[in-house]
MARFITI-516072 format. One line per 4 residues: number of its first residue (from 1); their letters; for each residue x, y, z of N, C-alpha, C, O, CB. Coordinates in nm, 4 decimals. Glycine has a CB too. Layout:
N
NUM> a> X,Y,Z,X,Y,Z,X,Y,Z,X,Y,Z,X,Y,Z  ...
***
This chain:
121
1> xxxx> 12.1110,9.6224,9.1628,12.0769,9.4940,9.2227,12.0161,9.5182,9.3609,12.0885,9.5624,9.4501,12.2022,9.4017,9.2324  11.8760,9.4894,9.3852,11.8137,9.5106,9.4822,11.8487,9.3859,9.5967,11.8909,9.2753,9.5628,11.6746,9.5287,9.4343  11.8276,9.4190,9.7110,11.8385,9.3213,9.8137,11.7180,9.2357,9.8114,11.6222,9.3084,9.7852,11.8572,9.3841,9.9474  11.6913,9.1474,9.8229,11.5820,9.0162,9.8089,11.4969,9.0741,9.9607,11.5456,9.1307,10.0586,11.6773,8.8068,9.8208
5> xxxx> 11.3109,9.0217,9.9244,11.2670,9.1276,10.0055,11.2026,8.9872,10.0945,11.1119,8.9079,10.0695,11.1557,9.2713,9.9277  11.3027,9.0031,10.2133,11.3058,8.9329,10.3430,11.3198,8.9882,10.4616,11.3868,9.0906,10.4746,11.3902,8.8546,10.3459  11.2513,8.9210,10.5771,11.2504,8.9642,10.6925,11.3320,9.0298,10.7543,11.3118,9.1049,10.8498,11.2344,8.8981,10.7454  11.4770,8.9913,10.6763,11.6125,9.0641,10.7095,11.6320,9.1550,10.6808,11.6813,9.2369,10.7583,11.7086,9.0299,10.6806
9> xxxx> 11.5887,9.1952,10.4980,11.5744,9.3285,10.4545,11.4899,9.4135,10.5458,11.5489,9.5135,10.5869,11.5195,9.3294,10.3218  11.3571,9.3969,10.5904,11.3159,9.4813,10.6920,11.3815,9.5227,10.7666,11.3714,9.6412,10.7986,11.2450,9.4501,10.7516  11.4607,9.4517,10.8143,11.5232,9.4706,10.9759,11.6546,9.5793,10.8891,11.6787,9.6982,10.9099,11.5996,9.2673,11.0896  11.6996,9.5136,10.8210,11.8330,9.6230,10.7784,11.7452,9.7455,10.7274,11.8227,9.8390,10.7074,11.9584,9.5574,10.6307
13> xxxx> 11.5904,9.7885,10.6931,11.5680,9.8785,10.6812,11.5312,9.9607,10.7880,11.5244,10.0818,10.7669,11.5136,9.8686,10.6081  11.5015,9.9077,10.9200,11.4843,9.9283,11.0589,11.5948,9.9580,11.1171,11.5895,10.0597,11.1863,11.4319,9.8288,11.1226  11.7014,9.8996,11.1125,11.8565,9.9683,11.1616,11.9366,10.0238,11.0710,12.0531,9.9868,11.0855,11.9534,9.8726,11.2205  11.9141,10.1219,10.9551,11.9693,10.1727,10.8831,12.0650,10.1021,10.7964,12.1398,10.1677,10.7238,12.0042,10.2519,10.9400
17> xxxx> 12.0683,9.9780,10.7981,12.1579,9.9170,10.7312,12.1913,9.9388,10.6346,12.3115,9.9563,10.6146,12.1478,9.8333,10.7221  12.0652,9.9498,10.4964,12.0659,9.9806,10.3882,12.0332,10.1488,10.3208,11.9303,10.2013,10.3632,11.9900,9.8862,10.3567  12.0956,10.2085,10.2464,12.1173,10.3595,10.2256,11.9593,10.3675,10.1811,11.8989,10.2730,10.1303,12.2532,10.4161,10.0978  11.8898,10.5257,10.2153,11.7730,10.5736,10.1695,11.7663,10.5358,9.9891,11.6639,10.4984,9.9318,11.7707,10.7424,10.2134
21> xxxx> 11.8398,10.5473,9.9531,11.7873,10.5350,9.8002,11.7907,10.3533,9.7936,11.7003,10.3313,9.7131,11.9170,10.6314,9.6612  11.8347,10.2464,9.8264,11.8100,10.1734,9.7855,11.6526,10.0813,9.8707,11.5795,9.9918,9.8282,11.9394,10.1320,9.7699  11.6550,10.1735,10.0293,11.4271,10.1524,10.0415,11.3759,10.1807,9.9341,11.3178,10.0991,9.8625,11.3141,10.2713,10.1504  11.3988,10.3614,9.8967,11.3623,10.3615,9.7735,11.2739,10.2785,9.6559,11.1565,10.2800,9.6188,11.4491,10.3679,9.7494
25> xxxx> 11.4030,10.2011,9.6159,11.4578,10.1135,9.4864,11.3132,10.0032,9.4933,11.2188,9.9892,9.4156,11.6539,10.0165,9.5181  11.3519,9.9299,9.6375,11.2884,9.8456,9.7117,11.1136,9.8593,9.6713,11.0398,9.7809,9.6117,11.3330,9.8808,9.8665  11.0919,9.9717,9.7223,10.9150,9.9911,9.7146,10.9014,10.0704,9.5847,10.8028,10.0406,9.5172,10.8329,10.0926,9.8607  10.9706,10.1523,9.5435,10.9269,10.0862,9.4019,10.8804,10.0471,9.3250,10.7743,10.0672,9.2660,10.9298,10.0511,9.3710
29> xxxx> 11.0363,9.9218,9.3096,10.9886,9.7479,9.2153,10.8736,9.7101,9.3118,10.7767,9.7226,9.2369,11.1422,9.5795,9.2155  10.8329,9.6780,9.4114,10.7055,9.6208,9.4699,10.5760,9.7389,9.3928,10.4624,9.6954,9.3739,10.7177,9.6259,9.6757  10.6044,9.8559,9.3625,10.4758,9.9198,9.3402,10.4541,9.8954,9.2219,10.3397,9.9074,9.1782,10.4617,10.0552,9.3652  10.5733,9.8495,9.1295,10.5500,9.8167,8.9689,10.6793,9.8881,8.8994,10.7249,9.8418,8.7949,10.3868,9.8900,8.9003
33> xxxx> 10.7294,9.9887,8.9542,10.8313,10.1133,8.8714,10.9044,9.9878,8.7917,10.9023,9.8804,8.8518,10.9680,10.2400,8.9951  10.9659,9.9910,8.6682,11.0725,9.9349,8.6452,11.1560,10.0460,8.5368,11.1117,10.0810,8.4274,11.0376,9.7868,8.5943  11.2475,10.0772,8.5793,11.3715,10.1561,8.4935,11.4154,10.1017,8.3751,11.4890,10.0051,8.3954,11.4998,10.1667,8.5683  11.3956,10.1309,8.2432,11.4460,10.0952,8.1333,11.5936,10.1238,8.0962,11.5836,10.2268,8.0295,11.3689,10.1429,8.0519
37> xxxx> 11.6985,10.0977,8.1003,11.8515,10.1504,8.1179,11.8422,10.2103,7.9309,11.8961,10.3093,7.8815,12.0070,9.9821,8.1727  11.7549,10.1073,7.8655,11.7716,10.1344,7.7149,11.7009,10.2968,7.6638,11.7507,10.3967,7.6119,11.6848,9.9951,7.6300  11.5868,10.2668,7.7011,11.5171,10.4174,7.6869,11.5386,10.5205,7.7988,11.4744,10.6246,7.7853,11.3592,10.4035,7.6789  11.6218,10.5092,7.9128,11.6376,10.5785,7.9918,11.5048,10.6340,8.0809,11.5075,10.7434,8.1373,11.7079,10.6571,7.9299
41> xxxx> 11.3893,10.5436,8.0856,11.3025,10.5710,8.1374,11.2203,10.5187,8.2082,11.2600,10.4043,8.2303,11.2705,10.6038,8.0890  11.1080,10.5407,8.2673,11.0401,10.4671,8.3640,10.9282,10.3890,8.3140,10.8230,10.4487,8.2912,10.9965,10.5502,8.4632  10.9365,10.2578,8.2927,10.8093,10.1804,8.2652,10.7218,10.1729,8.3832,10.7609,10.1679,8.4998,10.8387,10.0391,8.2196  10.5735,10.1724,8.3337,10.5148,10.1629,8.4731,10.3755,10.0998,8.4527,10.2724,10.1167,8.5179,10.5045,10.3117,8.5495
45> xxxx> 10.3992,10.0246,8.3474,10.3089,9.9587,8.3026,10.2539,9.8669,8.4109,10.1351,9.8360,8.4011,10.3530,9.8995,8.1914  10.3079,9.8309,8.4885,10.2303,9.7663,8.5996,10.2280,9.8630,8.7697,10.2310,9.8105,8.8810,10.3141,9.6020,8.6155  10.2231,9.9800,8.7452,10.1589,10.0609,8.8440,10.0418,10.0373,8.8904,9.9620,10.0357,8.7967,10.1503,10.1697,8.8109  9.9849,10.0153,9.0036,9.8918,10.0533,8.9895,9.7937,10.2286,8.9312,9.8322,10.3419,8.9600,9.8906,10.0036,9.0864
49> xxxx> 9.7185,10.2076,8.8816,9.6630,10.3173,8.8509,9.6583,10.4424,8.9771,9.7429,10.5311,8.9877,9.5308,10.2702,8.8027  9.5649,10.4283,9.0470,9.6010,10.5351,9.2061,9.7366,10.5548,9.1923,9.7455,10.6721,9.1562,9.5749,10.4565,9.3842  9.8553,10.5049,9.2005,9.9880,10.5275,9.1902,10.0344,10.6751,9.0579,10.0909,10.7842,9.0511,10.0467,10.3611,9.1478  9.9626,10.5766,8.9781,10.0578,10.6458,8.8279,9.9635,10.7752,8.8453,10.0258,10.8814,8.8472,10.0425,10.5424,8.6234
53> xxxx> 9.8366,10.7832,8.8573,9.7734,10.9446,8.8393,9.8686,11.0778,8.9343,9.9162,11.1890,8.9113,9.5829,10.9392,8.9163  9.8596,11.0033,9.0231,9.9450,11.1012,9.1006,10.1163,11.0946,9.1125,10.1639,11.1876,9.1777,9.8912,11.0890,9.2391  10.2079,11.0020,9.0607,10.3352,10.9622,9.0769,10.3252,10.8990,8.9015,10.2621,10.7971,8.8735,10.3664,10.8446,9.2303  10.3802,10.9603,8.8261,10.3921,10.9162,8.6849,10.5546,10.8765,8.6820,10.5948,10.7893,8.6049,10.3430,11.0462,8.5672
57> xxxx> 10.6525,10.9543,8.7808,10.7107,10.8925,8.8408,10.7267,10.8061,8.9452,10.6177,10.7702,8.9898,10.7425,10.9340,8.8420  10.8418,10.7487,9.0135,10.8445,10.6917,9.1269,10.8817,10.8028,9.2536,10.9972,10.8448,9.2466,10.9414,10.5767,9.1089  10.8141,10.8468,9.3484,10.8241,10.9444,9.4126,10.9530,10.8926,9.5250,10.9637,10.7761,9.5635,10.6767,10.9861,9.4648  11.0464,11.0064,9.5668,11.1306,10.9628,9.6843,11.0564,10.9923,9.8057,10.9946,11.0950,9.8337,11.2696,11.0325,9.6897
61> xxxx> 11.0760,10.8601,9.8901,10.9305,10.8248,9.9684,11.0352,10.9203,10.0710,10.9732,11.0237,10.0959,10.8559,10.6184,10.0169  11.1626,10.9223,10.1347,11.2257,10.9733,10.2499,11.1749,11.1381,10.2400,11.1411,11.1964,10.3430,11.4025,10.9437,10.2450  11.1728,11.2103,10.0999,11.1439,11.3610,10.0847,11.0558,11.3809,10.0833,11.0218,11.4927,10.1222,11.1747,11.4283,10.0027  10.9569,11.2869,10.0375,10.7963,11.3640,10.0404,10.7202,11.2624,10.1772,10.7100,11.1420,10.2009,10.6830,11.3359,9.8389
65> xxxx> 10.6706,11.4123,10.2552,10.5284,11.3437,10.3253,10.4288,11.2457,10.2539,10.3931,11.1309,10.2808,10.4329,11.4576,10.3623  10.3804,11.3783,10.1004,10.2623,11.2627,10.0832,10.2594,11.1747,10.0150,10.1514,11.1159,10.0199,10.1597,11.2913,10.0516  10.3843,11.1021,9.8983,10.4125,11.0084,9.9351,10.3894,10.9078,10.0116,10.3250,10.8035,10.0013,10.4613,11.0271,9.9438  10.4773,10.9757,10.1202,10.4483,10.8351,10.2329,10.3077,10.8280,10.2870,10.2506,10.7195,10.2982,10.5473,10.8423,10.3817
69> xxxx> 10.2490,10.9470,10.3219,10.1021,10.9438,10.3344,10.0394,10.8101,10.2410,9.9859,10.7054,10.2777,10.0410,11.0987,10.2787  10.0629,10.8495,10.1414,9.9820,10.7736,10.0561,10.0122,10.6208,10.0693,9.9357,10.5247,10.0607,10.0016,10.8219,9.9152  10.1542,10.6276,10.0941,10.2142,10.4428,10.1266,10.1363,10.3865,10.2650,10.1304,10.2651,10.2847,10.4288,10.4314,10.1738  10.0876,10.4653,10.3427,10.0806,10.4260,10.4700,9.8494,10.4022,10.4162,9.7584,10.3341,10.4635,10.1717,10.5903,10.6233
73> xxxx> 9.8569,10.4756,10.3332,9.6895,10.4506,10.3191,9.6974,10.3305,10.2898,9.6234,10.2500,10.3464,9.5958,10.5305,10.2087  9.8049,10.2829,10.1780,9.7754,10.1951,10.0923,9.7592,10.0392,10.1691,9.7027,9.9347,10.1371,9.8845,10.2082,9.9836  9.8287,10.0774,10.2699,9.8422,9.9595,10.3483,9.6654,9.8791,10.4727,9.5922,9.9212,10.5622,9.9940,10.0265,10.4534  9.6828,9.7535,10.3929,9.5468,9.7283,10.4622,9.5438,9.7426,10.6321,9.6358,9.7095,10.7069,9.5019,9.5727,10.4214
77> xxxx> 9.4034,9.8051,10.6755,9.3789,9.8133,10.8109,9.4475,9.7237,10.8874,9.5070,9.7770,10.9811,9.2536,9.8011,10.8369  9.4627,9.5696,10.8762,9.4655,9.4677,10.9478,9.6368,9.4278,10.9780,9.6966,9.3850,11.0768,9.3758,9.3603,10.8711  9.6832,9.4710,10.8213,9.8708,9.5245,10.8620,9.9049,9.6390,10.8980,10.0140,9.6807,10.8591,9.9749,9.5241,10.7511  9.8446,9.6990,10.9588,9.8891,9.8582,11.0031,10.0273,9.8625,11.1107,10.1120,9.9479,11.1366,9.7410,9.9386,11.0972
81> xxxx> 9.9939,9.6889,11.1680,10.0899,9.7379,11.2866,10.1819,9.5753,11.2980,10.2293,9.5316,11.4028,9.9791,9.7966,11.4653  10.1867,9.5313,11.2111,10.2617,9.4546,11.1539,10.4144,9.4066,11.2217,10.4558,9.3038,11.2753,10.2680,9.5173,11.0375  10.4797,9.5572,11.1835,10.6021,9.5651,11.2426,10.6093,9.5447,11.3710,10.7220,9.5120,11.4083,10.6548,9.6696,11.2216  10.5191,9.5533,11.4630,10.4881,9.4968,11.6136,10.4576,9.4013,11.6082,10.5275,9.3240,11.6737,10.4013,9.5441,11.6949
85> xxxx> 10.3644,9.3522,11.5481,10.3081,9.2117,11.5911,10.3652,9.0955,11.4753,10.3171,8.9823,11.4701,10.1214,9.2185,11.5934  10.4687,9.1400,11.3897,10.4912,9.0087,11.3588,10.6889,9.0033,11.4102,10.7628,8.9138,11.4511,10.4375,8.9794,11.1628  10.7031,9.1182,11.3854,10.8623,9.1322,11.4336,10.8907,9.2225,11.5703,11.0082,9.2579,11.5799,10.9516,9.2102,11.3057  10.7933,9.2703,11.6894,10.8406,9.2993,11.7715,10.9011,9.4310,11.7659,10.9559,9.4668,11.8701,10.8987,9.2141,11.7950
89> xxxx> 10.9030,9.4944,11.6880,10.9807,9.5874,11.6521,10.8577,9.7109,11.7220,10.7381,9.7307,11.7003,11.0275,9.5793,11.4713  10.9789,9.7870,11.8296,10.8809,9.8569,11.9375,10.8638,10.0323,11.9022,10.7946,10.1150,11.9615,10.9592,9.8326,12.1112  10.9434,10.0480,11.7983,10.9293,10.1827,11.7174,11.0806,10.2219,11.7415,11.1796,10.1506,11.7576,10.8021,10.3073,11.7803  11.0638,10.3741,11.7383,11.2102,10.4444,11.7857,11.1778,10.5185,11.9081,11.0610,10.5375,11.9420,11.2811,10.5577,11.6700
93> xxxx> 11.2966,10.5681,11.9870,11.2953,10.6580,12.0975,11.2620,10.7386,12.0356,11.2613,10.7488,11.9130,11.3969,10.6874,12.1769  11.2019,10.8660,12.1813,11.2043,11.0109,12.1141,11.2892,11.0618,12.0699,11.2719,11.1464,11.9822,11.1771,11.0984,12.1708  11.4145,11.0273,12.1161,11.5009,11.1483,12.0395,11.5261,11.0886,11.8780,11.5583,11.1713,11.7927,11.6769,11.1792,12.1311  11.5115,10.9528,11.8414,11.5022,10.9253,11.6923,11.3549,10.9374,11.6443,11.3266,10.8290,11.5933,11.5584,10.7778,11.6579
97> xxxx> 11.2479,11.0227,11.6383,11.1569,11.0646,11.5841,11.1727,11.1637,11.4963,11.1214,11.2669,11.5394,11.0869,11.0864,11.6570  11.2233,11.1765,11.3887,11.2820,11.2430,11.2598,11.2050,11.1721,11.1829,11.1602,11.0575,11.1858,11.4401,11.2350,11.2226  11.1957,11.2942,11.0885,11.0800,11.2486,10.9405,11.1592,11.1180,10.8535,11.1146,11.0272,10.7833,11.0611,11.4202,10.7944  11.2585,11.1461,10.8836,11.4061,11.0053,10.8019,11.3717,10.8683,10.8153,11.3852,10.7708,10.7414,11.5847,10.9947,10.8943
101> xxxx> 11.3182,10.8877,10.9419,11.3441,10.7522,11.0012,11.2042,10.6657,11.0005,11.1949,10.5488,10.9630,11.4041,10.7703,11.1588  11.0826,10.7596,11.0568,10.9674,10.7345,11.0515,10.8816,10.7321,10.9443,10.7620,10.7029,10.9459,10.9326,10.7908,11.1175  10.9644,10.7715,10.8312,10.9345,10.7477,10.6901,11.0015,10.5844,10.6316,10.9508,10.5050,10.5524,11.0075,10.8878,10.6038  11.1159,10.5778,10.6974,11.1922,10.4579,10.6327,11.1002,10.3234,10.7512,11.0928,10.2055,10.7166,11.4188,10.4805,10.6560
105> xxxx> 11.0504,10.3666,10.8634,10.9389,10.2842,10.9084,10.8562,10.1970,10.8583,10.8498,10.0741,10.8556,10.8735,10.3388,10.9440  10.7503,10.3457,10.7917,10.6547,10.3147,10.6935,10.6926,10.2732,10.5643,10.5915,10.3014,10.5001,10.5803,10.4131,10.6776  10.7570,10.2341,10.5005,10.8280,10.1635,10.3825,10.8536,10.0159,10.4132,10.8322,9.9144,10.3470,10.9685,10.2336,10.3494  10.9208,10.0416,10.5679,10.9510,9.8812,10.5772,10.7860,9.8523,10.5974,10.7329,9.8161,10.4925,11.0747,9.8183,10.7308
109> xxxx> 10.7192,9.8592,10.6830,10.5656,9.8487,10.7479,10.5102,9.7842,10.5585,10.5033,9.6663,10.5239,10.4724,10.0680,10.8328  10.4879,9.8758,10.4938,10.4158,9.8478,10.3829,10.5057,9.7316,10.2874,10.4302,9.6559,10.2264,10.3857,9.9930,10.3080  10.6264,9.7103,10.2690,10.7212,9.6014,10.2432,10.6869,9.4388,10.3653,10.6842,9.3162,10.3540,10.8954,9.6897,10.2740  10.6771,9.4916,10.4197,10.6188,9.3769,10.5320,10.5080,9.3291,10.4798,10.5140,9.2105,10.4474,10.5795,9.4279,10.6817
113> xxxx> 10.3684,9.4064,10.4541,10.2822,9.4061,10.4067,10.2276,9.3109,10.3019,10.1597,9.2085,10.3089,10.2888,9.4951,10.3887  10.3023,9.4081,10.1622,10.3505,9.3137,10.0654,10.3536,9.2039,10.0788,10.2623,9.1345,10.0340,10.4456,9.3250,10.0324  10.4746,9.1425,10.1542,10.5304,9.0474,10.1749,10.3845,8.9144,10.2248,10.3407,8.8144,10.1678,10.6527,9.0990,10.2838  10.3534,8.9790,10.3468,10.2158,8.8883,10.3996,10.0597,8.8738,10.2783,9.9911,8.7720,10.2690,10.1534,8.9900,10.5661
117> xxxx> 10.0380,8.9950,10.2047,9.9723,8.9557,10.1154,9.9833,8.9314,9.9995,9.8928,8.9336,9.9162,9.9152,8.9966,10.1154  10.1573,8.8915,9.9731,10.1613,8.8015,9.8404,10.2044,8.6623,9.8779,10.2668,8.5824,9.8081,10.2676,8.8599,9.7254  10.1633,8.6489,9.9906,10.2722,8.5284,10.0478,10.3809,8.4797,9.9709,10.3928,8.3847,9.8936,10.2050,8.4012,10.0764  10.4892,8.6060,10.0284,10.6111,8.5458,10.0106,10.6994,8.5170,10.1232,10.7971,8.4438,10.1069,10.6750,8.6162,9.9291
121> x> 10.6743,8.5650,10.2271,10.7512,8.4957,10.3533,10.7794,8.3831,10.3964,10.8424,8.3712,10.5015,10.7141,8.5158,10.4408
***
């Protein structure tokens, strides 16, 4: 059971609220993944294509760079910085600049995203 994808969920993904595997979970279901419990497998019938050539799975966005590389392309020019200008959110200190964190960034950033170009906010 995923957390409902709201401004709050950002923020609990911004203060660690919620554990790395369930951002995960999160971007994801937004990219299309859906887990079959019956066949034990990954439907992905609504991947986008760019996605599925390179991720036939759902990649763990916290372990892989390019991954997240790729989450952070995907995201249009005009939301790049989103997390500032719509929530204020001023980044992390230096001493929290870890790949952990600045990965779980860019997840919320592109979940934000989402969010503004499906209008669901």
């Amino acid at each position: 059971m995923l957390p409902p994808l709201t401004i709050a969920t950002i923020w609990a993904i911004l203060n660690e609220e919620l554990p790395d595997e369930t951002v995960n979970q999160l971007v994801w279901h937004y990219l299309g993944y859906r887990y079959d419990k019956t066949t034990q497998q990954w439907d992905t019938t609504d991947v986008e294509t760019n996605w599925l050539e390179k991720y036939p799975q759902p990649p763990d966005f916290i372990a892989s760079r390019p991954a997240t590389v790729q989450l952070t392309r995907s995201i249009p020019p005009e939301n790049k910085q989103l997390l500032k200008e719509q929530l204020g959110f001023k980044g992390y200190s230096i001493d929290q600049l870890v790949p952990r964190l600045t990965r779980r960034a860019t997840m919320a950033n592109w979940l934000l995203s989402y969010l503004k170009e499906h209008n669901l906010s």
